[in-house]
C-alpha positions in Angstrom: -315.9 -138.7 -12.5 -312.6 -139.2 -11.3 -311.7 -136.2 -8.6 -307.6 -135.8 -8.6 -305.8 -134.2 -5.8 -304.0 -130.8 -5.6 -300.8 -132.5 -6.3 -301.7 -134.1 -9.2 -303.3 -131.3 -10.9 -300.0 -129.4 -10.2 -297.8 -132.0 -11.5 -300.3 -132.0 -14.2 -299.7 -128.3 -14.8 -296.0 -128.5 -14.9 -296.4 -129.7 -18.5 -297.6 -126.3 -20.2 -294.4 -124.4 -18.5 -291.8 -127.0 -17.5 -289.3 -124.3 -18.1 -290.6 -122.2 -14.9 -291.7 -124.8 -13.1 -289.7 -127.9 -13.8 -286.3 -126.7 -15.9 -285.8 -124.2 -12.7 -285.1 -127.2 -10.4 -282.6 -129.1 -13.0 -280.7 -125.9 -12.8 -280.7 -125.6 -9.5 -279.8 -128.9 -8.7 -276.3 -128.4 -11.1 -276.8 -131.6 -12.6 -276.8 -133.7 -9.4 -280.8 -134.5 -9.5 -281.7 -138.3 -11.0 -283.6 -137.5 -14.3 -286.6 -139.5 -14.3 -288.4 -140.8 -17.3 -291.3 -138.2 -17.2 -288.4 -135.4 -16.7 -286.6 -137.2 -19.7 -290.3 -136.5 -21.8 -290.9 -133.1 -20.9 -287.6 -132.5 -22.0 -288.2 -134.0 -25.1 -291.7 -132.3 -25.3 -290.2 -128.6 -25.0 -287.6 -129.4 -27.4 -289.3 -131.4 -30.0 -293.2 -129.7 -29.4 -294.2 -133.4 -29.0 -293.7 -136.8 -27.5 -293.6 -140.0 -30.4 -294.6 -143.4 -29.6 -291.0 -144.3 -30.2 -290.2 -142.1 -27.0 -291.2 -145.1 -24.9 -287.6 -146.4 -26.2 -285.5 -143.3 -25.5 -286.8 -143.8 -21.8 -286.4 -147.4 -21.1 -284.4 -148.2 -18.4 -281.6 -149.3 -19.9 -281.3 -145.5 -21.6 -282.2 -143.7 -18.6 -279.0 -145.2 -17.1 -277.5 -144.1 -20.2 -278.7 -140.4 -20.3 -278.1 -139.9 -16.4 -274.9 -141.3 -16.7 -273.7 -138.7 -19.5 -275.6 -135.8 -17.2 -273.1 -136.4 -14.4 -270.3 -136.7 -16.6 -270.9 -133.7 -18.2 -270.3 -131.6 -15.0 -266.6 -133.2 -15.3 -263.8 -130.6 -17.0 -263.0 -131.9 -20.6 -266.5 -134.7 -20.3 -268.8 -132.4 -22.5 -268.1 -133.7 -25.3 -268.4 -137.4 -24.1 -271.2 -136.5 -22.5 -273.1 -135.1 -25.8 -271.6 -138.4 -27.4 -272.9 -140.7 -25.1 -276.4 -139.0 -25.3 -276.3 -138.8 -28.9 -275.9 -142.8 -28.6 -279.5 -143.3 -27.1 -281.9 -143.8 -29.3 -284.5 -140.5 -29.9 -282.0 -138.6 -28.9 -279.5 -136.4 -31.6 -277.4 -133.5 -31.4 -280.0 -130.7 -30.7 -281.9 -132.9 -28.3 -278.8 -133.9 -26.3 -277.8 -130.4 -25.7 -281.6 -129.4 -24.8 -280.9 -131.8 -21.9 -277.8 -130.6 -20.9 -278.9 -127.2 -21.1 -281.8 -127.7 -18.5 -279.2 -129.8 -16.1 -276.0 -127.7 -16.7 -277.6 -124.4 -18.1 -274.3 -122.7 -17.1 -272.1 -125.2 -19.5 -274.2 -125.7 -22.0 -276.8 -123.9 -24.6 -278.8 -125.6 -27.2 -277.4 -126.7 -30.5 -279.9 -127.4 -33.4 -279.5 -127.1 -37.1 -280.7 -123.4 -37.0 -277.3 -122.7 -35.1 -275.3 -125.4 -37.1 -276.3 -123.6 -40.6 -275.8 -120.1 -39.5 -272.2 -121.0 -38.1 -271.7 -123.3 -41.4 -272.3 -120.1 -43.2 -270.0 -117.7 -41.2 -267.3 -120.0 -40.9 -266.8 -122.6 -44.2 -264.4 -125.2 -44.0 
């Protein structure tokens, strides 16, 4: 039987509420904390309720870049959009997935967008 330490069981932990334990220090790091690829999966775990074998491509490193790139910009005046762009660019990652992820960096600039919030403001506002 494998015995872990304290700090792994905690780190194991953070899973079931990364939005106390994890999403807290995004926010309070305004967007100027490296995302790492296990951040990147919780992220993506929250949002989506799971993580896909195909999740393994949204975090290579090459995309990692990618996303922490678009985090920093998005802290820039008139960069949201970009930012969102960008992100929507990696792959496993569309609208309502790239604003989960800003919203847990930048939770004072952005909110979560999903098709929920796109149909209900499709309905109010035609055209």
């Amino acid at each position: 039987m494998k015995i872990y330490s304290k700090k792994d069981m905690a780190r194991g932990l953070e899973c079931y509420d990364a939005e106390e334990t994890v999403f807290r220090k995004f926010a309070e790091a305004n967007g100027n904390r490296k995302l790492s690829k296990r951040d990147v999966l919780l992220i993506l775990k929250w949002k989506l309720g799971r993580i896909k074998k195909s999740n393994s491509e949204t975090v290579a490193d090459e995309n990692m870049a990618a996303i922490n790139q678009a985090v920093r910009d998005a802290g820039k005046p008139g960069c949201e959009i970009a930012a969102l762009e960008a992100l929507e660019g990696v792959p496993g990652i569309a609208l309502a997935t790239a604003t989960a992820i800003l919203t847990v960096c930048r939770p004072e600039k952005f909110t979560i967008i999903d098709r929920r919030v796109l149909g209900i403001s499709n309905a109010r506002y035609p055209g």
